[in-house]
C-alpha positions as CSV (number, residue, x, y, z in Angstrom):
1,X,55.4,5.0,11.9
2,X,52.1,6.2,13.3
3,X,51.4,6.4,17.1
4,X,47.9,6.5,18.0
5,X,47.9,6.6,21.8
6,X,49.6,4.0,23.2
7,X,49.7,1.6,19.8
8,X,52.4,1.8,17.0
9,X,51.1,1.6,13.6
10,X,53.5,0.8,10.6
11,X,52.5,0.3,7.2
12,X,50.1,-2.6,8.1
13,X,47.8,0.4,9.2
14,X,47.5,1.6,5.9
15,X,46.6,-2.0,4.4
16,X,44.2,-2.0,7.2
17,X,42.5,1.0,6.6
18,X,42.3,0.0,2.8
19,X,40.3,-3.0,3.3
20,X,38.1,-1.2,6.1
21,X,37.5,1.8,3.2
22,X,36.7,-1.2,0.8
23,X,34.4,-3.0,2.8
24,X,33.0,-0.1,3.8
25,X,32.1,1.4,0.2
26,X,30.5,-2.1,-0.4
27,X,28.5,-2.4,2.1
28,X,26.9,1.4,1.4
29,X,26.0,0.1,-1.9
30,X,24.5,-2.6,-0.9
31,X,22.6,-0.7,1.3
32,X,21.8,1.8,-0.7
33,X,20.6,-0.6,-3.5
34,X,18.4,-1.8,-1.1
35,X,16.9,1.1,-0.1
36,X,15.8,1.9,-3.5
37,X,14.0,-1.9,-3.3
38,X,12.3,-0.9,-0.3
39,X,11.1,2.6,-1.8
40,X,10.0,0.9,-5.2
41,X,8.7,-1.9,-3.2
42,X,6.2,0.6,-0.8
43,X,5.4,2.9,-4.4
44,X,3.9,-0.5,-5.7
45,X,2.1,-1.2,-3.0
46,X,1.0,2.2,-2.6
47,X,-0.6,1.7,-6.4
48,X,-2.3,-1.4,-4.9
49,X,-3.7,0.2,-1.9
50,X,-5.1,2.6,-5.1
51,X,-7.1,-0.4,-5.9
52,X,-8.3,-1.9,-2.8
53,X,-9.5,-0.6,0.8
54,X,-7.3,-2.2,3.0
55,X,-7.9,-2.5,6.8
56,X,-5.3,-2.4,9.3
57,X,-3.1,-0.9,6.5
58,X,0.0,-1.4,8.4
59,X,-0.5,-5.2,8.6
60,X,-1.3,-5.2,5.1
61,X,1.9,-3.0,4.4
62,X,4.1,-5.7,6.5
63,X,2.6,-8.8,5.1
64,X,3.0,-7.6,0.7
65,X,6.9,-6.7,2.2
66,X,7.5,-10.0,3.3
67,X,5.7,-11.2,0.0
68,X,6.5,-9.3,-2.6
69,X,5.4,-11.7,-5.3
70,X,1.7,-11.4,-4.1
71,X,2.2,-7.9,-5.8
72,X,1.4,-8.5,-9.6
73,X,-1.1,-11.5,-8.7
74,X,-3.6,-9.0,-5.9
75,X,-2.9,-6.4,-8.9
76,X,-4.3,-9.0,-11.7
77,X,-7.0,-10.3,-9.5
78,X,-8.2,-7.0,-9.3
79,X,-8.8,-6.6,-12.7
80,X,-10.4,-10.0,-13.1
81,X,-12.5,-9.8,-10.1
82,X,-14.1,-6.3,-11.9
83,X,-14.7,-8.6,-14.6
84,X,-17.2,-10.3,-12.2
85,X,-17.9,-7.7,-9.1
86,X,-18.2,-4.5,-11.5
87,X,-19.3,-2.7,-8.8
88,X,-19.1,-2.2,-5.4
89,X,-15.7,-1.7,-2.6
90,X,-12.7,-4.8,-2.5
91,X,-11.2,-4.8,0.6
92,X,-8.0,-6.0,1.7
93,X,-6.5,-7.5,5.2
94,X,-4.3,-10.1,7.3
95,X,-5.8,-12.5,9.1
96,X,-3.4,-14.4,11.9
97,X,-3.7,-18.0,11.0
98,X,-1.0,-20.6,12.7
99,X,-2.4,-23.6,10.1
100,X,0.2,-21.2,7.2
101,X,3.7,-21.3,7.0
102,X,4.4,-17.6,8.0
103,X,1.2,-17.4,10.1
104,X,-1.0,-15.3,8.4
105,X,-3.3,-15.2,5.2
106,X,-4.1,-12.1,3.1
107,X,-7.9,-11.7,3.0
108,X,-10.1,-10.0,-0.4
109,X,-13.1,-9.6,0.7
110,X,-15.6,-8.2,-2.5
111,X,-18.2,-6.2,-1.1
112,X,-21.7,-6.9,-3.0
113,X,-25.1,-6.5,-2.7
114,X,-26.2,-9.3,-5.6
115,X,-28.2,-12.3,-4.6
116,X,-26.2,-14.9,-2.4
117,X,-26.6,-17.5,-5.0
118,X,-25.5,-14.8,-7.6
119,X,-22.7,-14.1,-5.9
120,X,-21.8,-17.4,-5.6
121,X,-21.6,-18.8,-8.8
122,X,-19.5,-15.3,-9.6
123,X,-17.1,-16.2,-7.0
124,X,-16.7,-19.9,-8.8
125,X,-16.7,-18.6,-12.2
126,X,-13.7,-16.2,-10.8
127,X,-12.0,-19.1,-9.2
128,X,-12.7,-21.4,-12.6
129,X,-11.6,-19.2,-15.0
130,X,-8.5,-17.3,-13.5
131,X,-7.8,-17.8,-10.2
132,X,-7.1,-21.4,-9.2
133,X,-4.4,-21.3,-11.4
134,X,-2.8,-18.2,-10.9
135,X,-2.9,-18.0,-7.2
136,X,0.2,-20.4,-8.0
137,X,2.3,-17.8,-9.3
138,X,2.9,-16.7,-5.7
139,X,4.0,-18.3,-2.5
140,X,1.8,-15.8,-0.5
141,X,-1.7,-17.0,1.3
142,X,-4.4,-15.2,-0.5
143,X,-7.7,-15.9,-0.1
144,X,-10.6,-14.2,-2.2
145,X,-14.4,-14.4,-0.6
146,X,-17.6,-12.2,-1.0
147,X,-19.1,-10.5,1.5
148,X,-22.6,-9.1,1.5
149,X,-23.5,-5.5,1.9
């Protein structure tokens, strides 16, 4: 028997610090597991912010946490866009929207000095060729546009 101040513990203290030790352990791993998400989740989207310029990095940060499977798409579209925009900055931000499920809307904005109508029929070729049907592939909002420089 065990006295701990004023309460009398007999062998049901053992069984209960068995269980507490087991859930315990469990739970550490768990957490720890997810921990090592989180820190492979912020290297990939440090290799994205490699790619693009993003503004207001900490929304940008929150909103590719929440949607993770925007990763490999904004990655992709990067590539593909070059294919189109060889030149010039692609930016990246959150725009608050209430019209989308979660509220907001990641923004690419391609930064180019061609022609309007140039840019344009770019943008469409872009959207005709690859992205109409991969922007699928993820349940984020994305929305790619041009901007002139």
């Amino acid at each position: 028997m065990i006295i701990i101040g004023d309460k009398r513990w007999g062998s049901d203290l053992f069984a209960y610090v068995f269980e507490f030790m087991k859930r315990y352990d469990a739970l550490l791993q768990r957490l720890q597991a997810r921990s090592s998400g989180i820190a492979d989740l912020d290297r990939n989207i440090k290799t994205i912010e490699g790619l693009y310029k993003f503004r207001r990095i900490e929304e940008v940060y929150a909103f590719l946490r929440l949607e993770p499977s925007a990763l490999a798409l904004v990655s992709e579209a990067h590539r593909r866009i070059r294919d189109h925009f060889p030149e010039g900055e692609i930016f990246m931000e959150v725009l608050s929207d209430p019209s989308y499920p979660n509220g907001k809307e990641l923004l690419i904005s391609i930064s180019t000095s061609l022609p309007p109508n140039e840019a344009i029929r770019e943008l469409d070729a872009f959207d005709d060729e690859w992205w109409l049907s991969a922007s699928t592939s993820s349940t984020a909002d994305i929305c790619i546009k041009v901007e002139y420089r």
